[in-house]
RODO-2510 file (C-alpha; in nm, 4 decimals, decimal comma):
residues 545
     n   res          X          Y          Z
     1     x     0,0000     0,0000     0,0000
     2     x     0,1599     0,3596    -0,0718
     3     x     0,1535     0,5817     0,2320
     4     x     0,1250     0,9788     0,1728
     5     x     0,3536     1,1705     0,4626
     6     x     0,1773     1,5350     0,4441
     7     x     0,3940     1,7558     0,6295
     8     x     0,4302     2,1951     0,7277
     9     x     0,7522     2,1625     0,5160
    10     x     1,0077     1,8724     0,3738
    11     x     1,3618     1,9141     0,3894
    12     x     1,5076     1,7280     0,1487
    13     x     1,8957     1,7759     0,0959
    14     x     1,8541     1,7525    -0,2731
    15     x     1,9749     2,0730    -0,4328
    16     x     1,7078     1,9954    -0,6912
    17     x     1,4112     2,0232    -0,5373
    18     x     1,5476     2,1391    -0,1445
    19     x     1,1615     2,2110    -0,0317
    20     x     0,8434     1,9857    -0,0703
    21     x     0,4927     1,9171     0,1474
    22     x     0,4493     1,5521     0,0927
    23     x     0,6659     1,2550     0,0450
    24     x     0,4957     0,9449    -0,1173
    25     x     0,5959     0,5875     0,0311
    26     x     0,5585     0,2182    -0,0653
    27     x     0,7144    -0,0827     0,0852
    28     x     0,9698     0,1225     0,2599
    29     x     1,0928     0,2964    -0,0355
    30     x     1,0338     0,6786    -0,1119
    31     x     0,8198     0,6540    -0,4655
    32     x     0,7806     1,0367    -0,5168
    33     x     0,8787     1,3989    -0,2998
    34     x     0,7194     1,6824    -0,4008
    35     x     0,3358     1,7974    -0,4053
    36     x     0,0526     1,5867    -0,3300
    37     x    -0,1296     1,6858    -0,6413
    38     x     0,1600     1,6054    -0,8648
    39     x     0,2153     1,2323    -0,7085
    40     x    -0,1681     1,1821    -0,8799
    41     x    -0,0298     0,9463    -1,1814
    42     x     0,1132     0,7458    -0,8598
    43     x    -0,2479     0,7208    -0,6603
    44     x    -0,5355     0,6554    -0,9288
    45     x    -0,6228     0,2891    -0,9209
    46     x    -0,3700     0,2507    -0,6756
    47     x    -0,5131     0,1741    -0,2997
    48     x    -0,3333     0,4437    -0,0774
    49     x    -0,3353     0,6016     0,2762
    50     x    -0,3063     0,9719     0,3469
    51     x    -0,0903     1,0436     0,6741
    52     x    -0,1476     1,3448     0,8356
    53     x     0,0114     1,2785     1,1643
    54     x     0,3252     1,4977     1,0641
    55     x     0,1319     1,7472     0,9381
    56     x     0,2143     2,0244     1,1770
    57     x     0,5792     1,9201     1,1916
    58     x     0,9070     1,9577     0,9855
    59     x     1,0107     1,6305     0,7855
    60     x     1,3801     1,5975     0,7576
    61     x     1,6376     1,3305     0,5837
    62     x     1,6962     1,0381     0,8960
    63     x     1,9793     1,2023     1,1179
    64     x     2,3103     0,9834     1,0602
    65     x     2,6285     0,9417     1,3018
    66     x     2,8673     0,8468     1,1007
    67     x     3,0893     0,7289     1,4132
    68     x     2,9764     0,5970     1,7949
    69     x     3,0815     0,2872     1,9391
    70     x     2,7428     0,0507     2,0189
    71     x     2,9571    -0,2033     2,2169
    72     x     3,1672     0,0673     2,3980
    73     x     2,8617     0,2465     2,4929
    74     x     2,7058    -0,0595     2,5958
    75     x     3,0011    -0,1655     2,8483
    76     x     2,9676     0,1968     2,9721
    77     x     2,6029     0,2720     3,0019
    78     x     2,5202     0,0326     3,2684
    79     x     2,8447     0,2019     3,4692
    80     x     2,7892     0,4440     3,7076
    81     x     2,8612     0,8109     3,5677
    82     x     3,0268     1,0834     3,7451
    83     x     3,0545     1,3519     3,5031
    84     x     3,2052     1,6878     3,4892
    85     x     2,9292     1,7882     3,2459
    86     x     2,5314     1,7103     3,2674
    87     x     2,4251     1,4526     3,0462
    88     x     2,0655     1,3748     2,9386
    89     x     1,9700     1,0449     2,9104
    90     x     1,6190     0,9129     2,8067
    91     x     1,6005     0,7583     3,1729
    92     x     1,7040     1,0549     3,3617
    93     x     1,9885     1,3563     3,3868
    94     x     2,3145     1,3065     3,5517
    95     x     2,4065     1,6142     3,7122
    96     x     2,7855     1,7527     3,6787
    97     x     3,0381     1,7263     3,9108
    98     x     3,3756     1,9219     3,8816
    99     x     3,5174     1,9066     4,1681
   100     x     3,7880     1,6245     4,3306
   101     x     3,6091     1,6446     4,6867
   102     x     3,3047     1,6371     4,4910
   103     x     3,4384     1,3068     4,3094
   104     x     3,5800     1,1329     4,5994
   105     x     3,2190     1,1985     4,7862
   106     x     3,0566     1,0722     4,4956
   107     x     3,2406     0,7668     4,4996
   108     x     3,2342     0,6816     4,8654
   109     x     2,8234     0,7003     4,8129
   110     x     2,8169     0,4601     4,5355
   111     x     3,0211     0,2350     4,7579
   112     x     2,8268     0,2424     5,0258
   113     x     2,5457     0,1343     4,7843
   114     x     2,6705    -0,1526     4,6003
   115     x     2,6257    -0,5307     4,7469
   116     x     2,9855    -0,5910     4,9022
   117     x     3,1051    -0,7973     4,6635
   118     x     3,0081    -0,6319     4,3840
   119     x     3,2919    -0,4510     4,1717
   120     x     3,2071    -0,0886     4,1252
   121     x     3,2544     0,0290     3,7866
   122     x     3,2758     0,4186     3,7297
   123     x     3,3265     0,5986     3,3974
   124     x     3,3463     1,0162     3,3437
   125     x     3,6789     1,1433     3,5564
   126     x     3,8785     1,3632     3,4304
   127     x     4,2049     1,5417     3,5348
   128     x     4,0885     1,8869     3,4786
   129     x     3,7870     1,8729     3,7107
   130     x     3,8406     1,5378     3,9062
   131     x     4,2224     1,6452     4,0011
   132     x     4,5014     1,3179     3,9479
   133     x     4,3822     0,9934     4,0373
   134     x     4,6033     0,7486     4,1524
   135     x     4,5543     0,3794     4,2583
   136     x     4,6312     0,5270     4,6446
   137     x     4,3070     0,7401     4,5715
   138     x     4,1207     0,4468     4,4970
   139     x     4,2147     0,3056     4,8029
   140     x     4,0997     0,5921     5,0317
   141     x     3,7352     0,4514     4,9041
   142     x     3,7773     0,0906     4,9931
   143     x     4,0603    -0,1381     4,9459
   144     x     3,8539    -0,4451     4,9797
   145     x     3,5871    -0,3649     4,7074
   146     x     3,6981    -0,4014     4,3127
   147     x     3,7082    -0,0336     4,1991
   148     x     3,7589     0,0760     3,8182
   149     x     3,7616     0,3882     3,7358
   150     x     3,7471     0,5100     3,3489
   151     x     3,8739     0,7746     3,2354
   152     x     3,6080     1,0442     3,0209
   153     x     3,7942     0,9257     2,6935
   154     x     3,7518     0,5746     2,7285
   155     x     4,1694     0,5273     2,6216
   156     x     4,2526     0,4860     2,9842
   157     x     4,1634     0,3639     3,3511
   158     x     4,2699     0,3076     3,6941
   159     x     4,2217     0,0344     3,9532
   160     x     4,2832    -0,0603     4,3365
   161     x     4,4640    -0,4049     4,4309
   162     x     4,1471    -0,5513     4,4588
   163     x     4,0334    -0,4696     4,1116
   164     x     4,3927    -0,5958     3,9721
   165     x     4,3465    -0,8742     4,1149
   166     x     3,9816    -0,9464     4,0611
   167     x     4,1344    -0,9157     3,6651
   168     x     4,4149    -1,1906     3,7308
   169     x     4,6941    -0,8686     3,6942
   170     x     4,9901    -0,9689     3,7921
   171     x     5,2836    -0,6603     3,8427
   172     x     5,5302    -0,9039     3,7144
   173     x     5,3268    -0,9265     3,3913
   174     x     5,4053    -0,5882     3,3141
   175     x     5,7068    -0,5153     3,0839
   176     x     5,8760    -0,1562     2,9989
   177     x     5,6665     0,0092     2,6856
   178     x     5,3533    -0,1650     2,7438
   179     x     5,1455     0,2163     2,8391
   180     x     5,0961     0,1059     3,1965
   181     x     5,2104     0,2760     3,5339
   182     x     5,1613    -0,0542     3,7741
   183     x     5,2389     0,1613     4,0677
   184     x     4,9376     0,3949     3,9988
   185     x     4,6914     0,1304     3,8597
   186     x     4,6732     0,3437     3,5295
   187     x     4,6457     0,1932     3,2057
   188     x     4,6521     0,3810     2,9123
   189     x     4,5744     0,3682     2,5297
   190     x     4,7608     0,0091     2,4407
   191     x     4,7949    -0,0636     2,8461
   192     x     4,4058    -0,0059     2,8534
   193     x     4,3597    -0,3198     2,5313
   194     x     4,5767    -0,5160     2,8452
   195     x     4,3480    -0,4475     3,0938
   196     x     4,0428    -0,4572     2,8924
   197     x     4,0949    -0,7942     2,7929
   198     x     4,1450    -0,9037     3,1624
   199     x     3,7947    -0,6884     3,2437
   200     x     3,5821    -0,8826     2,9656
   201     x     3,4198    -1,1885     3,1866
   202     x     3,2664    -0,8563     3,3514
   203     x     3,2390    -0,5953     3,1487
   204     x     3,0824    -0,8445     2,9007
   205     x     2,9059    -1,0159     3,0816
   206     x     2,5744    -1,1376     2,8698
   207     x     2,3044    -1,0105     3,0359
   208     x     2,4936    -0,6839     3,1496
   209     x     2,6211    -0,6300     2,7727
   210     x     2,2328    -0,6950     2,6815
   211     x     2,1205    -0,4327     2,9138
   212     x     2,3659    -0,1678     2,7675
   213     x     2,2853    -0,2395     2,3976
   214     x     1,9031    -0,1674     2,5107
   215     x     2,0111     0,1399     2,6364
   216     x     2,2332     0,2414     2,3342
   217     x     1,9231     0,1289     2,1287
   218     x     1,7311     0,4007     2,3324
   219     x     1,9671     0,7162     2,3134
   220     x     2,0358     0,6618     1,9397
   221     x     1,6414     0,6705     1,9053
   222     x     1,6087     0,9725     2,0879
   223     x     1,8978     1,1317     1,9521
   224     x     1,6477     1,1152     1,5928
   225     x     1,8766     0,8613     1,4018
   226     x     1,8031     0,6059     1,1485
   227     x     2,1619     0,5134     1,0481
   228     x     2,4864     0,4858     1,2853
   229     x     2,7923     0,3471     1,2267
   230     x     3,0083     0,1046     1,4399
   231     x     3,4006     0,3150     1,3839
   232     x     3,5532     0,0128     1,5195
   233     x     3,3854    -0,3136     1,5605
   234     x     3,5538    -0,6057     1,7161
   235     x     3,6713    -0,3108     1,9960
   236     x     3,6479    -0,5476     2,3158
   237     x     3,5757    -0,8936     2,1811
   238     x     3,4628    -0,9996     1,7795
   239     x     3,2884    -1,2830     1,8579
   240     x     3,1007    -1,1589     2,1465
   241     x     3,0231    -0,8063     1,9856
   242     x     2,8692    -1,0075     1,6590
   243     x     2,6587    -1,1682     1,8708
   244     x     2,5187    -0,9275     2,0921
   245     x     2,4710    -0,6908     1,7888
   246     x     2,3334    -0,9068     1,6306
   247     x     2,0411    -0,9966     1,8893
   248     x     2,0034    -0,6659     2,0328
   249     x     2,0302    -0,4595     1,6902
   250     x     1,8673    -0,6464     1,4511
   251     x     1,4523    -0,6958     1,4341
   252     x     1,1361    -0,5301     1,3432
   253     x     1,1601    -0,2747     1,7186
   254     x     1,5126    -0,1383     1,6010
   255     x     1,4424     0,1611     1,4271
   256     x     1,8043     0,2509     1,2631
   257     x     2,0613     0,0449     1,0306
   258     x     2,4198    -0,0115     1,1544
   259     x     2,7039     0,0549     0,9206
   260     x     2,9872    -0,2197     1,0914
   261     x     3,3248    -0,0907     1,0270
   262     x     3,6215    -0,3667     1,2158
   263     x     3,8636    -0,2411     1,3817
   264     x     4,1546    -0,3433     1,1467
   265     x     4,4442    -0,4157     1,4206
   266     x     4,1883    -0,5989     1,6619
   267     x     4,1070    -0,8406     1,3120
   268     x     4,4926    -0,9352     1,2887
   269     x     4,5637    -0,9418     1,6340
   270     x     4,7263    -1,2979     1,7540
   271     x     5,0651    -1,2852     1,5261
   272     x     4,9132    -1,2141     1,1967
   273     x     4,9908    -1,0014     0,8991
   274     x     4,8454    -0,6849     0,7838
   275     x     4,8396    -0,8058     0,4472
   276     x     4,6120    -1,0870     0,5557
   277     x     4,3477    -0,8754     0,7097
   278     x     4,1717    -0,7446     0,3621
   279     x     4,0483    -1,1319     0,3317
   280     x     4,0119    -1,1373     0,6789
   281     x     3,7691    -0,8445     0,6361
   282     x     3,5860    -0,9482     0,3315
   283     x     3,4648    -1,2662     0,5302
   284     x     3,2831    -1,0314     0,7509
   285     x     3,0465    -0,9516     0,5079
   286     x     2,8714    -1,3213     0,5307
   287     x     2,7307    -1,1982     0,8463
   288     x     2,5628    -0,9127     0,6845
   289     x     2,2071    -0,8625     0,7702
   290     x     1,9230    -0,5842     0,7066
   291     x     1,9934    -0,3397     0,9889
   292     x     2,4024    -0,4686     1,0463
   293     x     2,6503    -0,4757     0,7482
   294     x     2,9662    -0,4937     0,6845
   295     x     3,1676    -0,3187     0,3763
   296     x     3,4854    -0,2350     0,2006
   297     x     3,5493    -0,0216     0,5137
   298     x     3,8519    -0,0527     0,8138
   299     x     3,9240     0,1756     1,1441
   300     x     4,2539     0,2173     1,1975
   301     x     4,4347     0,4419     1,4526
   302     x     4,7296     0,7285     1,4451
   303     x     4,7753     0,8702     1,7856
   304     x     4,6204     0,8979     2,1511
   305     x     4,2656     1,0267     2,2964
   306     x     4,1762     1,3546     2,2431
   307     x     4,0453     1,4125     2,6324
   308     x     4,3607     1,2598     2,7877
   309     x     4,5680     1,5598     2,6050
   310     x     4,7364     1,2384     2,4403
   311     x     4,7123     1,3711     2,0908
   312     x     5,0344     1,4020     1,9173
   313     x     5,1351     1,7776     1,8388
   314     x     5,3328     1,9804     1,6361
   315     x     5,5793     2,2125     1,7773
   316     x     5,4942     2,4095     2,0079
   317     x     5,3091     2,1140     2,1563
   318     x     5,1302     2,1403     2,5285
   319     x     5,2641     2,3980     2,7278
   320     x     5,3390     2,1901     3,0535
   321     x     5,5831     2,0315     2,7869
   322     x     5,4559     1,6956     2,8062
   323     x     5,3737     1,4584     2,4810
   324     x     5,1167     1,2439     2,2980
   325     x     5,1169     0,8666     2,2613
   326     x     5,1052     0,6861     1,9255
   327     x     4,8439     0,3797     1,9376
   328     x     5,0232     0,2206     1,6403
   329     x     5,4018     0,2562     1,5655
   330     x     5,4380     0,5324     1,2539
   331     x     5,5488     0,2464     1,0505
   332     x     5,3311    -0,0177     1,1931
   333     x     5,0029     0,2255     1,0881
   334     x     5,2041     0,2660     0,7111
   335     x     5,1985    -0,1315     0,6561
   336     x     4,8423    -0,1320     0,7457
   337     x     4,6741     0,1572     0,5800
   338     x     4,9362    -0,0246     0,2617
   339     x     4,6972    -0,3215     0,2880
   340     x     4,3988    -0,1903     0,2571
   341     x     4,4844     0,0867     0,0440
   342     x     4,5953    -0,1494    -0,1984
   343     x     4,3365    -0,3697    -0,1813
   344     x     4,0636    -0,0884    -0,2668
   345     x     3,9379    -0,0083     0,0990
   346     x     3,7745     0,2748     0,2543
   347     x     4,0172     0,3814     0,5552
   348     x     3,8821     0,5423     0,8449
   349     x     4,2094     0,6807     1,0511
   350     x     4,1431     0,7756     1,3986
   351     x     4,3252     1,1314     1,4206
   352     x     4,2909     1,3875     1,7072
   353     x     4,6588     1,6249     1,6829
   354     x     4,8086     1,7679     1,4325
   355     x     5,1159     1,5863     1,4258
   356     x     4,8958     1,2529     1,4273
   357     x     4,7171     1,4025     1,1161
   358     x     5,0522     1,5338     0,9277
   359     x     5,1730     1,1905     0,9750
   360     x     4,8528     1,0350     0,8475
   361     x     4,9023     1,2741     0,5494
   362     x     5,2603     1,1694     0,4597
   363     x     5,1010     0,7987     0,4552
   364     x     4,8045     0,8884     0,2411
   365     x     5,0487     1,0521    -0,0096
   366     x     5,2585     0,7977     0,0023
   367     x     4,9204     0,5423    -0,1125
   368     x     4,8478     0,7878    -0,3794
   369     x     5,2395     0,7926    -0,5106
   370     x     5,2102     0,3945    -0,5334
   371     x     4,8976     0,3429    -0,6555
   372     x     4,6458     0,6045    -0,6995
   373     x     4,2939     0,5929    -0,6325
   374     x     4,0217     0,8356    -0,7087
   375     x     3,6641     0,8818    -0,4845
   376     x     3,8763     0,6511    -0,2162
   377     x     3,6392     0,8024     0,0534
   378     x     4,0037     0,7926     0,2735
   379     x     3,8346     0,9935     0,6215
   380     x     4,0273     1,1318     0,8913
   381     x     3,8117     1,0660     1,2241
   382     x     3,7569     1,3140     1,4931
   383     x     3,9774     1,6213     1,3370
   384     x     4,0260     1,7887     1,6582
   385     x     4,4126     1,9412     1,5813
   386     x     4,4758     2,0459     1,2180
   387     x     4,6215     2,3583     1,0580
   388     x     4,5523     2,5237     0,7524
   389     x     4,7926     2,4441     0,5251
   390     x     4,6707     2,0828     0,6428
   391     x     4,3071     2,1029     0,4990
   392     x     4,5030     2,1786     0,1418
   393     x     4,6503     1,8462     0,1071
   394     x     4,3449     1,6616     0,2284
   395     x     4,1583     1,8278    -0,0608
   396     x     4,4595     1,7300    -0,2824
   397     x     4,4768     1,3900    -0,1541
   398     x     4,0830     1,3388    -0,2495
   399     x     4,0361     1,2919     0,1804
   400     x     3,7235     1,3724     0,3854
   401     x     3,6984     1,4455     0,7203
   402     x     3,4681     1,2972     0,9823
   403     x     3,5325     1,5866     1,2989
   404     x     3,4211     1,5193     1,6754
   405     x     3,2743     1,9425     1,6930
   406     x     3,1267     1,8534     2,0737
   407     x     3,5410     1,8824     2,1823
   408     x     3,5539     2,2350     2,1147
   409     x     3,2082     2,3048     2,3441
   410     x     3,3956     2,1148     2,6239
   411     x     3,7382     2,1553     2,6245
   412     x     3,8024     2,4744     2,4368
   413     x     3,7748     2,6488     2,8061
   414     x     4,0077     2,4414     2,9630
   415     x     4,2365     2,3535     2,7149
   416     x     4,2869     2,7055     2,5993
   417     x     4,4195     2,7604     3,0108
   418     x     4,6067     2,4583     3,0890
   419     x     4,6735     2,2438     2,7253
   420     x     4,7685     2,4269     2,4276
   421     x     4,7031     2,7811     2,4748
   422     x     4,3525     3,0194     2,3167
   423     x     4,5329     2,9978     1,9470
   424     x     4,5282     2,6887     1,9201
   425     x     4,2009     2,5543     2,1619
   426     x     3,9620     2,7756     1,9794
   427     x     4,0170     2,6587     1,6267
   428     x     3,9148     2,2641     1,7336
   429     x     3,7411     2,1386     1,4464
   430     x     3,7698     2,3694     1,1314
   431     x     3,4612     2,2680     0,9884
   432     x     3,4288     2,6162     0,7793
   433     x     3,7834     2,5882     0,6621
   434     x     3,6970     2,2311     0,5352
   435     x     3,3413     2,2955     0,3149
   436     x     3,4899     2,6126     0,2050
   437     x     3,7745     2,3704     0,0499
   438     x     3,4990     2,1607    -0,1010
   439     x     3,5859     1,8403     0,1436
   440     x     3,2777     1,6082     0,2563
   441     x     3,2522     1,6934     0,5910
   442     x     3,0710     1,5705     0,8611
   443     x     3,0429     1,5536     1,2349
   444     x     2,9853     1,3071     1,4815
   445     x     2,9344     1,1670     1,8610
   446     x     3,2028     0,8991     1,9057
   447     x     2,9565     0,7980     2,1685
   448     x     2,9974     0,8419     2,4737
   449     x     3,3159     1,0634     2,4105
   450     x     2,9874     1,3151     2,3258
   451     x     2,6039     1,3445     2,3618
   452     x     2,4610     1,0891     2,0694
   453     x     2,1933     1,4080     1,9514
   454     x     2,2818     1,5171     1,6217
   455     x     2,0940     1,8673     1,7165
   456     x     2,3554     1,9509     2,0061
   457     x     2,6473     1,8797     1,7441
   458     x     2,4649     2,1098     1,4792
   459     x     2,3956     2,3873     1,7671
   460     x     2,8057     2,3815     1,8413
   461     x     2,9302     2,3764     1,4714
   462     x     2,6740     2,6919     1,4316
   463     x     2,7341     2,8433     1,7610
   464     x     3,0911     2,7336     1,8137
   465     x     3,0147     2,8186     2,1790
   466     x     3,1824     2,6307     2,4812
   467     x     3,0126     2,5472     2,8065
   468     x     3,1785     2,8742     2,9034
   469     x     2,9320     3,0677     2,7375
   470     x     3,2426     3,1839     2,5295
   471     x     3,2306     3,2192     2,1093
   472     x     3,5557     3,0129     1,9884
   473     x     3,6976     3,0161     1,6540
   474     x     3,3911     3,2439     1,4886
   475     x     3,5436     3,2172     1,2012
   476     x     3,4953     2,8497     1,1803
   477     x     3,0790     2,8348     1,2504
   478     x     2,9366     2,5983     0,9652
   479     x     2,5573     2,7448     0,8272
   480     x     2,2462     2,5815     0,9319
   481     x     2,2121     2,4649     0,6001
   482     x     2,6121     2,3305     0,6379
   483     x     2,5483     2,2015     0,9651
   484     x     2,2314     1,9958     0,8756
   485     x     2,4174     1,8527     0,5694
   486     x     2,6958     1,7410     0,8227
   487     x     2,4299     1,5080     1,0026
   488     x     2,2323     1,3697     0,6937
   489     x     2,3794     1,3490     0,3349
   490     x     2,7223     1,4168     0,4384
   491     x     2,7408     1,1325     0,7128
   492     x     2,5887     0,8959     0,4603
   493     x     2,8649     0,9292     0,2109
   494     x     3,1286     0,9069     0,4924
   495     x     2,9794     0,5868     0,6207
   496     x     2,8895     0,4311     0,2032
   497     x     2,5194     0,4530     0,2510
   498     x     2,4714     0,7386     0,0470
   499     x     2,2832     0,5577    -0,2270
   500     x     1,9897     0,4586     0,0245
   501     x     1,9683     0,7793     0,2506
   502     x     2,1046     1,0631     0,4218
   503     x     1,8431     1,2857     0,1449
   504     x     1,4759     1,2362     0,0424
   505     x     1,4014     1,1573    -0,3177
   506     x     1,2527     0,8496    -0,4994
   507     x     1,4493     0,5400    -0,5158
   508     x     1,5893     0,6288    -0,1328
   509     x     1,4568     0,4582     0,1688
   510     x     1,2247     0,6120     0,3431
   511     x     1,4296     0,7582     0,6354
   512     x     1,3091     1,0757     0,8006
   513     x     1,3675     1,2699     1,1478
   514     x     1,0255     1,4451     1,1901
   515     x     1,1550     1,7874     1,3863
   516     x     0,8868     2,0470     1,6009
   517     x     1,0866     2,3191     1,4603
   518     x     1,2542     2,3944     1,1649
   519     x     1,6293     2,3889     1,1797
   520     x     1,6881     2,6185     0,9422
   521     x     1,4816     2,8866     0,9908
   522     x     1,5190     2,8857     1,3150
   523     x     1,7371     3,1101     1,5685
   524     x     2,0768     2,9305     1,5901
   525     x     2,0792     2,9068     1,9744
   526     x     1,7617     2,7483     1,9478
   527     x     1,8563     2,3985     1,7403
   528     x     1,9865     2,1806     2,0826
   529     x     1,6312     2,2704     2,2351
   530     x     1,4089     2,1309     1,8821
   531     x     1,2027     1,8664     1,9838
   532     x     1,2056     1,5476     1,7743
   533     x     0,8634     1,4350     1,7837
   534     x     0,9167     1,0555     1,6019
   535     x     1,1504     0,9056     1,3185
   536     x     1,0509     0,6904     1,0590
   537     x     1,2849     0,3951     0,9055
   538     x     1,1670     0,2632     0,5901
   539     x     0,8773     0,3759     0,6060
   540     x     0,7783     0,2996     0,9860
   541     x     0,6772     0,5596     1,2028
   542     x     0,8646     0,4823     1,5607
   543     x     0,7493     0,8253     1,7860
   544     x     0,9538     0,9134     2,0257
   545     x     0,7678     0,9515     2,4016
***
């Protein structure tokens, strides 16, 4: 039966025909946008419903995050969060706290709560608010009681004796290199793989792992999407991820498609090659199903998280005079991006400073010197460093980028006092710099590094205000019309899904965010506070309470 979704106005993202009232439906497939009384030839002798339901609202393209983590957020959302910024969950708010005495209260409460064997899992501290945390802090809580606590950019944690060895740590495990401080309990970027692995029987436990992927289900409705992708798939274990996805994320309730992108060092992990993980990959795509698949697509990774000031910089670097971490070995990174280059991949390359993105460049040149490759689709993920004369060559090279905007709303503050100086801190993201260069560009959540609402990331590209209240980088705000691109059309290119959404016209599936407002007409400040009143995926209306 064709369905008729009347609506106050139709955003479309085709330059075309960018405005319509009505967009015509059958099996899940957009037949016709436009006006009702042109879609006629469509309805006569054709049996046919008229749906006025959305008539009042704004119709837009399906929202698309082109990069969160399902199985990351579902190991973290059933954690308990101590935050130094709210976050609004559809079960409730979590209310900031930014202060170390306010942390260490915080913690000694959820202590008291938990049964007293139960391991207490925290995730959210960070330096800036939370002050240094230390395995001795830990203790001060309980020594007895398994305590983890994760760092706000997932690359590192800490733990008490207990927790080590709850985990079967042993010290004498621990060899010089390995991105662990054994004395403080921290592990960090390749340390954290070492301790996450030891973590799993908990952290992955089935029916806590089932709990969290219900949750993640729930924020990425809210947040108005109908596609995500995975940026790195295979993060904590393949076998039980695939699973897990695939019962939790797959089924007539889910209302969003999951773009599955393998992390490409996890796949070859064990004392393989690089050059064996293309075939390695291409297996994958057996397990494709409607709402999860797999494609000619690999996450790889340059240098260290963003929020742990672990980026790698260019002179003049931090100003305490500290430095980033790699997470692969410059030359290690080369062989892979080599393999998949040359077996006709898109490469996704984790990037957050600029010296992680100039040596990402060098590589990328280096592909196109040996064999080059035109529409490669090549994205650098989360963009937070770059300079300008960087955004030239990734227009030369044919690159896109993929940027993590929520880091300049909050960080710029802090990072502008005690990381890399106000130069530097307010021009996070150049999202202006990049469309004015003509690169697909898009933004994303890397949930839960930021909010999963595509509406708060379009309100900071526009705004390009911090949770100071302060203006950063003006130069740099993306247009509504920019910004709403970012989320929709642009995301579906980044992510190869393009061809069946992230626009409305016929032959696309029908994919929509239905919006209370319009974001484009209305005042910039106002686009974090529009309400989303349902989404549709192919064609099946899934409101949002």
């Amino acid at each position: 039966m064709l369905t008729l979704f009347k609506a106050r106005s139709v955003i479309t993202m085709n330059p075309s025909m960018p405005r319509a009232s009505a967009v015509l439906v059958r099996d899940g497939m957009i037949m016709e946008v436009g006006e009702p009384e042109h879609m006629q030839p469509w309805l006569e002798g054709q049996e046919y419903t008229v749906d006025q339901q959305f008539a009042d609202n704004i119709i837009c393209p399906g929202f698309i995050d082109p990069h969160l983590h399902p199985s990351m957020a579902a190991v973290l959302l059933p954690m308990e969060f101590i935050t130094a910024m709210r976050w609004k969950l559809p079960w409730g708010d979590i209310e900031p706290v930014t202060t170390a005495e306010a942390f260490d209260l915080r913690m000694q409460s959820l202590n008291q709560t938990k049964e007293p064997d139960e391991p207490l899992f925290i995730w959210g501290y960070h330096q800036l608010w939370h002050g240094n945390m230390s395995k001795a802090r830990i203790h001060q809580v309980s020594e007895q009681r398994p305590i983890i606590v994760w760092h706000r950019s997932f690359h590192e944690l800490y733990m008490n004796d207990a927790a080590m060895s709850m985990a079967g740590i042993d010290p004498a495990q621990i060899r010089p290199g390995m991105q662990i401080d054994i004395e403080q309990g921290h592990f960090f970027e390749v340390g954290l793989g070492f301790a996450i692995n030891r973590l799993n029987p908990w952290i992955l436990a089935p029916e806590k792992y089932a709990q969290g992927l219900q949750r993640l289900k729930e924020v990425v409705h809210h947040g108005g999407h109908t596609s995500i992708g995975d940026l790195a798939t295979g993060l904590f274990n393949f076998d039980t991820e695939a699973q897990a996805l695939a019962e939790q994320l797959e089924g007539d309730d889910v209302p969003f498609r999951t773009r599955l992108v393998v992390h490409g060092t996890r796949l070859t992990q064990g004392g393989r090659k690089p050059e064996e993980g293309p075939a390695m990959a291409d297996a994958l795509q057996s397990h494709n199903s409607h709402r999860l698949s797999f494609a000619q697509h690999i996450k790889l990774f340059s240098d260290g998280a963003f929020f742990s000031q672990l980026a790698q910089m260019q002179e003049p670097g931090y100003i305490d005079g500290h430095h980033g971490e790699w997470l692969a070995a410059p030359e290690e990174l080369e062989r892979h991006i080599r393999a998949y280059w040359q077996a006709g991949y898109q490469i996704h390359v984790h990037v957050t400073g600029d010296l992680g993105l100039e040596l990402t460049l060098d590589i990328l040149q280096k592909m196109q010197d040996e064999k080059p490759r035109f529409n490669h689709g090549f994205t650098f993920e989360h963009f937070g460093f770059s300079t300008p004369e960087q955004i030239r060559r990734i227009k030369a090279l044919g690159a896109q980028v993929s940027a993590n905007v929520y880091y300049l709303h909050e960080l710029s503050d802090s990072y502008a006092k005690t990381g890399i100086g106000y130069e530097r801190a307010s021009q996070m993201a150049r999202l202006r710099s990049c469309f004015d260069a003509g690169i697909n560009t898009t933004i994303h959540s890397d949930f839960t590094m930021a909010p999963a609402e595509p509406l708060n990331s379009m309100w900071v590209a526009v705004t390009r205000q911090n949770h100071a209240g302060d203006v950063m980088g003006s130069e740099e705000r993306l247009t509504q019309q920019q910004a709403l691109e970012a989320i929709t059309i642009n995301a579906a290119h980044t992510i190869g899904l393009a061809d069946i959404t992230g626009s409305l016209r016929a032959g696309k599936r029908a994919d929509f965010t239905v919006l209370n407002q319009d974001p484009l007409t209305c005042e910039p400040s106002a686009l974090r506070d529009i309400n989303i009143a349902a989404t549709v995926f192919e064609g099946q209306v899934f409101p949002i309470e």
